[in-house]
N, C-alpha and C positions, 0 to 999 in steps of 0.2 A: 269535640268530635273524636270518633276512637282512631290509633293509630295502629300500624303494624298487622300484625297475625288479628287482630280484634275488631280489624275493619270488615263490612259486610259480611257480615255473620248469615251463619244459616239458620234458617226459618224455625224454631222450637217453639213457639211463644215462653221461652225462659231463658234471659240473653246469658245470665252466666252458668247455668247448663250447656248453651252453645260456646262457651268460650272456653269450659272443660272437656269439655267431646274435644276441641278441634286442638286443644294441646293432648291431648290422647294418644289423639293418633297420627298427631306430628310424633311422638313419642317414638311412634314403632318406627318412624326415618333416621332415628339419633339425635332429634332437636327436642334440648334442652330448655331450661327458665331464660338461662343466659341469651341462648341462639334466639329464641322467641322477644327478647327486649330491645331489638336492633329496628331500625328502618325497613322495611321489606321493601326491596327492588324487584318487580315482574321483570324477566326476560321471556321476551318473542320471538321466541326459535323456530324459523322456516328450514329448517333443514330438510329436503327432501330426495330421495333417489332417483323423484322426475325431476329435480329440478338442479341443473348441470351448475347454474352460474352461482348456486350457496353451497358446493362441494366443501369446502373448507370451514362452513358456517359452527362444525360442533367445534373448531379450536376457536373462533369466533365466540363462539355462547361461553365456553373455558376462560378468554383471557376477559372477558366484561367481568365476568363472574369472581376472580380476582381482583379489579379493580373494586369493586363492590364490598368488597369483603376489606382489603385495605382501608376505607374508608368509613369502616364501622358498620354496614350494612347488613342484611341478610336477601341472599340471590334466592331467586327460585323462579326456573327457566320452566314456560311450559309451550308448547305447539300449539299455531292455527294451521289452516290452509296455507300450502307453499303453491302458487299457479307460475308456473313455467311458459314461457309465450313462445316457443317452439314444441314443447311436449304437452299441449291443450287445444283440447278441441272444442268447437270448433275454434275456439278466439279467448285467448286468457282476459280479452276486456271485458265477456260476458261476466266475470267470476271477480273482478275488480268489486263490485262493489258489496260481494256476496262475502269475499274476504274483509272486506272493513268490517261489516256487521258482527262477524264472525270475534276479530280484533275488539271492536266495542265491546260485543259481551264479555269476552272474559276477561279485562283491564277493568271493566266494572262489576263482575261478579267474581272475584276474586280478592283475597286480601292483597294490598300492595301499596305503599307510601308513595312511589315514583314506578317509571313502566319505562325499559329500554329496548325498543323495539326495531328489531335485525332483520333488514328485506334486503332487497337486491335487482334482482328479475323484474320487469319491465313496468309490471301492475302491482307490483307488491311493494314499494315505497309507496306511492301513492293512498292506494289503500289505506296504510297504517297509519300514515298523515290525516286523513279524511279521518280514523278510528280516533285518533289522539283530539282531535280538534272538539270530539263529540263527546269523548270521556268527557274531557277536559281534567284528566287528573296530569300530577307533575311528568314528563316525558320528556323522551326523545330520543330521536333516530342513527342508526350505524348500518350506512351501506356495505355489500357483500365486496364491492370492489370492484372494477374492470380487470379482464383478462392481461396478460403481458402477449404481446405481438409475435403471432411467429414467422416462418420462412418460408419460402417456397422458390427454387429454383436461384437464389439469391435477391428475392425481391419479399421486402417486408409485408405478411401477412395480416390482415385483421379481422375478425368478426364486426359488423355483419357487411358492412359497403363493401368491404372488397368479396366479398360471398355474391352478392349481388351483379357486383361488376362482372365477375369470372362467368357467370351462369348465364349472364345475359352475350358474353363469349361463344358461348361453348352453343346457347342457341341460337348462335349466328352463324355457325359452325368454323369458326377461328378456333377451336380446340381440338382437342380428341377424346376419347370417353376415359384414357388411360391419364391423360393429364387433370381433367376433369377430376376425376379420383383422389390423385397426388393433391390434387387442392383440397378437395373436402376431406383432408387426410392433417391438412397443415394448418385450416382461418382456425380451429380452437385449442390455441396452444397449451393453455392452462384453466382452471375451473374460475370465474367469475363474470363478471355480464360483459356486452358486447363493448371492444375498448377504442370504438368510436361515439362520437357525438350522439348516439341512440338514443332511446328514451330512458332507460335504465342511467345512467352517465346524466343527460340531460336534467332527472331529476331528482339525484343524489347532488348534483352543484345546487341547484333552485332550491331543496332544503336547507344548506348551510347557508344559502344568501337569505334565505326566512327564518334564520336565529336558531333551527328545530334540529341543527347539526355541528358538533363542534369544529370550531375552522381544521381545515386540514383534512377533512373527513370522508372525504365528497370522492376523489379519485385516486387515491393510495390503495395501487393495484392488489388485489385479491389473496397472491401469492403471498406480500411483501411483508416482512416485518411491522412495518410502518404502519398497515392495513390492523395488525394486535394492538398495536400502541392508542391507535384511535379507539379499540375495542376495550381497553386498559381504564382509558382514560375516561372513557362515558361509564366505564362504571361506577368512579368514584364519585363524577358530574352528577349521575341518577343519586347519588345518596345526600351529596347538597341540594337539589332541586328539590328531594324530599322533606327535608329538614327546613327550607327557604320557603314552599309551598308557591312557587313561579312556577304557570301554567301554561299550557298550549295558548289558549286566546290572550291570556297576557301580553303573548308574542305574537299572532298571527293577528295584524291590524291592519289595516288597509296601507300604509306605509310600507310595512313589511313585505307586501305583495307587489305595490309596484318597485320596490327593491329586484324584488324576484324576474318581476318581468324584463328589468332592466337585463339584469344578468342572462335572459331567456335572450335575450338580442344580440347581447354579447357574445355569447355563445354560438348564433343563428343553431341556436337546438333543435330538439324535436317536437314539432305539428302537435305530437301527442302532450305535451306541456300543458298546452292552452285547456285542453279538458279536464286535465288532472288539477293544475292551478286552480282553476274556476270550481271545481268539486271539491275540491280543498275549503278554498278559500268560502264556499258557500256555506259547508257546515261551519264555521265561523263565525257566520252571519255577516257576510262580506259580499255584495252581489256584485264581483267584476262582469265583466262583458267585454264582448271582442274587440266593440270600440276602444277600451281603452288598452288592449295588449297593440291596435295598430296604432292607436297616439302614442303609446312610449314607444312603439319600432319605428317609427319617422324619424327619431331622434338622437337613438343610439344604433353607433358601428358597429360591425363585425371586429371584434378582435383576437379574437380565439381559432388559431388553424389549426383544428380538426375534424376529420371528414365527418360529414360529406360533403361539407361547403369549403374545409380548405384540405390540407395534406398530411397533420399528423395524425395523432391517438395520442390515448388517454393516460397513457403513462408518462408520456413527453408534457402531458398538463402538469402532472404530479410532478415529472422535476425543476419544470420551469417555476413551481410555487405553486400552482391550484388555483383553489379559488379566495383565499384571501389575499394572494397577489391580483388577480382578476380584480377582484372588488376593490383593493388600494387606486387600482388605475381607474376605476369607476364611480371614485369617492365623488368627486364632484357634482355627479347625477345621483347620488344616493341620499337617503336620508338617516344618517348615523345615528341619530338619536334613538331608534327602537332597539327593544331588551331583544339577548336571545339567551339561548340555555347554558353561555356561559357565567351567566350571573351579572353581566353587565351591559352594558348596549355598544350597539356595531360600532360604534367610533375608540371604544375601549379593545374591540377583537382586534381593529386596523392598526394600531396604534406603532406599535410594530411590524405593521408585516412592512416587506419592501413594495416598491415601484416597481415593475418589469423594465429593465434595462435594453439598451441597444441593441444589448448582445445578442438577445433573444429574441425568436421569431414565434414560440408557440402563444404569445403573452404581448400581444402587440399594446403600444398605450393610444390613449385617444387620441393624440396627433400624429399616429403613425397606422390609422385602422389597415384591417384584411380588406372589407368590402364597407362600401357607405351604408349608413343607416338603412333598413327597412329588409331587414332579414326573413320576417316573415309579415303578410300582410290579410287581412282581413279584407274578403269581398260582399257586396253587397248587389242585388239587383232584379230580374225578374224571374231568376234562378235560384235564388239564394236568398227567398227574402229575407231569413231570421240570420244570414249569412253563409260562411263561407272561409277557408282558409289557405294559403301557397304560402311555401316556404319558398321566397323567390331567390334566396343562395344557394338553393341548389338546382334551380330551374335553369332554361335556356335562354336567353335575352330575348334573342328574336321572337320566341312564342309569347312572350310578356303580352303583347299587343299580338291578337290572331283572331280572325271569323273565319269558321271553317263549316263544313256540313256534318252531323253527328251520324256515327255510326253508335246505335244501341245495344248494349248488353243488359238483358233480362235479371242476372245474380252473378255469383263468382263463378256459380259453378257452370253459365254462360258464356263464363268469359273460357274457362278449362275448353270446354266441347270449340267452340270457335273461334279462337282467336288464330288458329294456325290454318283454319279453313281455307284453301285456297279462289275459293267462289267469293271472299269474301266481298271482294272489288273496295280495298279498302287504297288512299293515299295518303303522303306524308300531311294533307294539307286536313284530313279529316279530323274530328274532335272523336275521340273514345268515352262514349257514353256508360257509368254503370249504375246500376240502381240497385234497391233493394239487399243493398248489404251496409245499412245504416242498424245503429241500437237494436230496434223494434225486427225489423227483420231478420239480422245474420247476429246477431252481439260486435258487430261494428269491428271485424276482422280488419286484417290489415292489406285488404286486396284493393285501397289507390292506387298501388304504383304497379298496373299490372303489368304485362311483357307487351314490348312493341312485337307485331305479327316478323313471324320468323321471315315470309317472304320480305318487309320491308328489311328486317333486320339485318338478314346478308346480301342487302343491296348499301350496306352501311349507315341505315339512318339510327340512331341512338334514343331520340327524343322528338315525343309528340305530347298535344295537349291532352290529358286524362283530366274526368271529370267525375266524380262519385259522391256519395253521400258514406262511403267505409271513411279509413282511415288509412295510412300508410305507417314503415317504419319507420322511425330516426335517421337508419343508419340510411337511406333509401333518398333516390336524388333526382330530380328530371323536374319533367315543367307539369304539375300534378296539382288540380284542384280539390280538398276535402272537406267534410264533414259539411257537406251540402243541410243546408236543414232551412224548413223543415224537408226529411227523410221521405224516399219513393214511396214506403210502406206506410205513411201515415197521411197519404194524399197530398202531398209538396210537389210543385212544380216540376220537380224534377221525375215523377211519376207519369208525364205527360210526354217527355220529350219521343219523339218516333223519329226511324231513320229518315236523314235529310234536311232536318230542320238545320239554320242554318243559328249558333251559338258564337257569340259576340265575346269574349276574354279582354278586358283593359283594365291591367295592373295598376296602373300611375293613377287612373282616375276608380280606381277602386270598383269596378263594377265588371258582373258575370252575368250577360240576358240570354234567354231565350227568343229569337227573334220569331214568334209565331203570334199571328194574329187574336186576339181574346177570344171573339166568336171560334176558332174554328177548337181553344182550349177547352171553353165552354162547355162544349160538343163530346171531348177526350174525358174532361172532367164529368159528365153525366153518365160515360159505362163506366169510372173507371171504379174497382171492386178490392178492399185489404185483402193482404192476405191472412191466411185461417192461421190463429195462435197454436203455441204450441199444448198438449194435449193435459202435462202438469208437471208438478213441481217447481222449482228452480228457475229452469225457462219461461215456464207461462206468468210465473207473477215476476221474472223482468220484464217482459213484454209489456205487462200490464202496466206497471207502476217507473218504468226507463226516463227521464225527460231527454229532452234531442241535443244534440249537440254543441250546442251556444252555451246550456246553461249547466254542463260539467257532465253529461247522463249519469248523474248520480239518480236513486231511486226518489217518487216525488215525497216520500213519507220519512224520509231519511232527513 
């Protein structure tokens, strides 16, 4: 098989006419016979100026490319799509999978012995996971880093919960618009992704626990030195995995993944995990399902206090040890035996790392959990038949178990126009309906967790049951049902719900009803009409070809 500059040749019908063209005009770069006999390593440089949290990404792309180069290689860094999940509209998840494909192509239409690909931001790990799994050439992953914490009036700041919390302040009118300010002046203290528990954090740990990231990797903040050294070191990593020919699916086995979900528990991470795992893990040819992320949550603790379920951030992860102190404490639920990309298998990364000590509070051990098992939980029921998902450490206990009367919202941008409506005649006890901003209809934005109505709000209530078929963030906390499926837009139950019906919530026994009689759904289901796709491009063949949310909405041809 050819290797190097001589892989994937371009289409001449005379291969060593193409393999003279293409040292040509490498020529005109400065690459040499020499330069040309080395291992080529791709780098995947998202570096973007919409995209805040790979600000430091070109010294990033700079020290891989050193490591690379130490270890006999040849670098050659080129750009995909960088999606930004603050600066994309409407929803960087629509563009999640538009970036894989993106990533596939050109890790397989390019020359390159191994691929070391540099994401960060929310959907852009993921993505290149789901890319790599598909290539399936040698690989693997170096996230951007989380932000380091800043200050604000002497209290420790962080993107995004504490953003969140403030705002949900200020519309209760506990703030001032000049305080207001000084805060969105202060949660982004430095460039890299959000350095709580988010998705971003969330799913830079879940790849190092699936072998596709070297230990250490996962939360060595943005800024840090520490953050090069992992970028150093996977460069050299990419030129023995090249040389070794150890693959993505070599390593992503069904083992590998419930490793990861373990760790997904541990963490009580983010909602948004479960989709990206299951998309992952699908191009793989690995078909997880909800069931089994809520069998292995019944059985591992929280041990990781970081918001939004406990009190620190993600830099307090990085000096308590990370994630191969995480997974030492985790040994015992794991299965050490699978390979990952440091050339050996998990019981060889552990072997060393320590135990989390007494001393420590961000690194709790399994005799000493945050929160008992069942971090987040899968629902099933006349709502939800294909399912359903709550991250119940960050929910309210008492709404755990609630029947309430639904109040309905049409889309998100029903929930904008109304939710502060004073007519609304809404109460604490009512369930907050939203539809229509699942996959197929919005690209599955992140409006779960919307605002409780301002009038309850500065009566002090903080927390009600929401119910959607979108998604919410990581960093985002309260008592929030997601990824309803199937979707309002694709004729799922939840398409049916009207104000007043009365919705049935039981956590412990796992079920989410619609308490309405079948005749009179029957009835709702014979006018009810999709909505019209969008008109082209991009959008209209996700629409088309999205699956629903149980089964990773990755596209069905992917």
């Amino acid at each position: 098989m050819p290797t190097g500059i001589e892989r994937n040749l371009a289409g001449y019908g005379d291969v060593e006419f193409s393999k003279y063209l293409r040292r040509a005009f490498l020529a005109s770069a400065g690459y040499d016979r020499i330069d040309l006999d080395r291992p080529v390593v791709g780098i995947v440089d998202t570096s973007s100026d919409y995209n805040t949290c790979h600000r430091q990404m070109p010294e990033m792309v700079a020290a891989v490319k050193r490591g690379v180069l130490e270890a006999g290689g040849l670098p050659m860094a080129f750009p995909t799509i960088s999606v930004h999940e603050i600066l994309t509209s409407p929803t960087a998840m629509l563009y999640r999978n538009l970036q894989a494909m993106d990533t596939e192509a050109m890790i397989s239409a390019q020359p390159m012995d191994a691929a070391v690909l540099l994401g960060g931001c929310d959907k852009t790990l993921p993505a290149q996971a789901m890319a790599a799994a598909s290539a399936n050439i040698p690989a693997l992953l170096v996230a951007a880093g989380p932000m380091i914490t800043g200050s604000w009036r002497g209290e420790r700041l962080g993107a995004c919960t504490d953003c969140r919390r403030y705002w949900a302040r200020y519309r209760a009118g506990e703030l001032s618009d000049q305080e207001i300010h000084e805060i969105e002046q202060s949660l982004c203290f430095t460039g890299g992704t959000c350095m709580v528990m988010g998705t971003a954090t969330t799913t830079a740990c879940l790849l190092e626990a699936l072998g596709m990231m070297l230990p250490g990797g996962a939360v060595a903040p943005h800024a840090s030195g520490d953050r090069l050294k992992a970028c150093v070191a996977s460069g050299r990593q990419a030129v023995a995995l090249a040389r070794s020919g150890l693959t993505p699916r070599d390593i992503l086995t069904r083992a590998a993944f419930e490793n990861a979900i373990v760790t997904l528990m541990a963490l009580a991470g983010s909602t948004n995990a479960i989709i990206h795992l299951t998309a992952i893990a699908r191009r793989a040819g690995i078909a997880l399902t909800l069931q089994d992320f809520d069998r292995v949550g019944r059985r591992v603790p929280v041990l990781v206090n970081c918001k939004p379920a406990g009190e620190g951030y993600a830099e307090d992860l990085h000096h308590a040890g990370g994630v191969p102190v995480l997974l030492k404490a985790l040994e015992p639920l794991l299965d050490t035996s699978v390979l990952t990309v440091g050339g050996g298998t998990l019981a060889d990364a552990l072997r060393n790392a320590a135990l989390p000590g007494n001393w420590q509070d961000t690194i709790r051990p399994l005799d000493r959990p945050l929160q008992e098992p069942g971090a987040l939980a899968a629902l099933y029921g006349s709502l939800a038949p294909d399912g359903a998902v709550i991250k119940v450490a960050a929910a309210t206990a008492s709404l755990l178990r609630h029947r309430g009367p639904a109040v309905v919202f049409h889309s998100p941008e029903d929930v904008e126009q109304r939710i502060d409506d004073p007519t609304l005649n809404i109460t604490p006890d009512h369930v907050m309906v939203l539809q229509n901003a699942g996959p197929v209809a919005a690209g599955m934005p992140e409006a779960g967790s919307f605002p409780i109505p301002r009038a309850l709000a500065r009566k002090g209530l903080k927390d009600m049951l929401r119910i959607s078929d979108a998604r919410m963030s990581g960093t985002s906390y309260g008592t929030v049902v997601l990824h309803v499926s199937p979707e309002a837009a694709v004729g799922g139950p939840l398409s049916l719900v009207r104000d007043g019906d009365l919705i049935d919530l039981d956590v412990a026994a796992r079920r989410l009803d619609l308490l309405v009689d079948e005749r009179e759904l029957a009835q709702r289901r014979a006018t009810w009409k999709p909505p019209a796709l969008a008109e082209r491009g991009w959008r209209r063949l996700y629409q088309q070809h999205v699956q629903q949310a149980h089964l990773g909405c990755d596209l069905d041809f992917m």
